[in-house]
N, C-alpha and C positions, 0 to 999 in steps of 0.2 A: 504494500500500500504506500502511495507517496502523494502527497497532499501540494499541489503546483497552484500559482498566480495565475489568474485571470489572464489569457496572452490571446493572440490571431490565431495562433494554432488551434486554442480549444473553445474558443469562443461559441461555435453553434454549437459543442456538447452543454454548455450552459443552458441555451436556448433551448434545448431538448430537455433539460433538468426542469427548467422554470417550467415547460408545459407539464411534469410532470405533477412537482406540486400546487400549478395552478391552472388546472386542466379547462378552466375558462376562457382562458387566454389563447391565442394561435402562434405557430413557430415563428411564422413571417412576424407577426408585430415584437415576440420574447426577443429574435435574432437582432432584431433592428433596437433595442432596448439594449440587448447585452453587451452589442460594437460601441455603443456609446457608455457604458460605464468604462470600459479600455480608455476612452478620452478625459475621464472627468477623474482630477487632485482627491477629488475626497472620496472617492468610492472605486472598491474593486471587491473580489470575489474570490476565493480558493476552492479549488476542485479538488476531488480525490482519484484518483486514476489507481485502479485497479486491474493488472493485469492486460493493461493495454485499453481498459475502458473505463467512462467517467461513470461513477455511481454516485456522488454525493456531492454537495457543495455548501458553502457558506456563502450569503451576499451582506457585504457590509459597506457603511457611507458614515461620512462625519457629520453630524446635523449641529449648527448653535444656535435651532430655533428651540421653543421650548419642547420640550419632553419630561413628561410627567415622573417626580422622582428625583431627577439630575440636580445635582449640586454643584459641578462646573461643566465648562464647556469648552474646546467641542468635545459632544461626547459619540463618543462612536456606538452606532445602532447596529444592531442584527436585525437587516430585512428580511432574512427568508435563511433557514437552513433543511435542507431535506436531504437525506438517504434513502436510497432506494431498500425498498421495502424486505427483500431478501440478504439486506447486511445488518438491517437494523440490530440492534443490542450487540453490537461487537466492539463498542468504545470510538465508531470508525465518528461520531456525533460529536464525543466527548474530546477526540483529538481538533476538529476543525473548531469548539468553543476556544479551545488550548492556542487557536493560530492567532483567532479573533483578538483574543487577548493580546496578544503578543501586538499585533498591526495596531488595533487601538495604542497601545503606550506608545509605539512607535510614531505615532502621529500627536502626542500629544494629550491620551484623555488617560484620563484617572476611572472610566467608569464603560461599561459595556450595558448598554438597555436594547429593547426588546419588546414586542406583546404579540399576543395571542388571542385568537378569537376566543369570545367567552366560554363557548361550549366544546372547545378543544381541547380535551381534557388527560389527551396521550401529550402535547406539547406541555402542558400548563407542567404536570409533573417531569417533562425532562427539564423546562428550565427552573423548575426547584430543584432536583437533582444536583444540576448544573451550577447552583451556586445565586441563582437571580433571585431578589425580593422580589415578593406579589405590591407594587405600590398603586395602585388604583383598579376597579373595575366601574364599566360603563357600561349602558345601553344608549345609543344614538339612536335618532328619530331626524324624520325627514319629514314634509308636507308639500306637497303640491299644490303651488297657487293657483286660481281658474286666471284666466286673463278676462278684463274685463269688456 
């Protein structure tokens, strides 16, 4: 297992990854998404390459807007971490929090945040595992205006 930077080489295994865990979304718009973190200072992404193929990645960004919890800033966020579903529980989760770690300080933050849909209740217990406080939960509401 060897856990590599976001590069040109593996860029649409990313885009493959993202449809996975967010099987809403299409390759064509993930691919065109994950060329453009390769360009941006505050965000990149670590893959796991196993045996010649990608199964798991971390996506991480430096945010200094606010975020619920943070005490200084920037603090670098966990957008999205997924394993593919036949390595889960092998630690392959708890090495790419271990990179996070590392790239946050590297850039500057004292603090690694995170969240989780409320009723995702296999993440919610890995990032307590993981070391994360629970610092807020919400429910969001929306209304649609009639026009007049």
């Amino acid at each position: 297992m060897q856990i590599v930077k976001l590069s040109e080489q593996n860029v649409a295994a990313l885009a493959h990854l993202f449809v996975e865990l967010w099987p809403e979304c299409t390759y064509e718009t993930e691919f065109e998404y994950c060329k453009q973190i390769l360009e941006k200072e505050n965000q990149t992404a670590f893959l796991v390459n196993e045996k010649g193929e990608y199964i798991a990645f971390a996506y991480l960004s430096l945010r200094n807007d606010f975020v619920e919890g943070a005490t200084s800033y920037p603090i670098a966020y966990l957008e999205g971490i997924y394993v593919e579903e036949s390595f889960r529980k092998t630690g392959i989760a708890s090495k790419l929090i271990q990179r996070a770690e590392q790239w946050a300080k590297e850039n500057g933050s004292s603090q690694l945040a995170s969240d989780v849909e409320i009723n995702n209740e296999q993440s919610i217990r890995f990032h307590n595992k993981s070391g994360f406080l629970e610092e807020n939960r919400i429910v969001c509401f929306i209304k649609d205006l009639k026009s007049d």
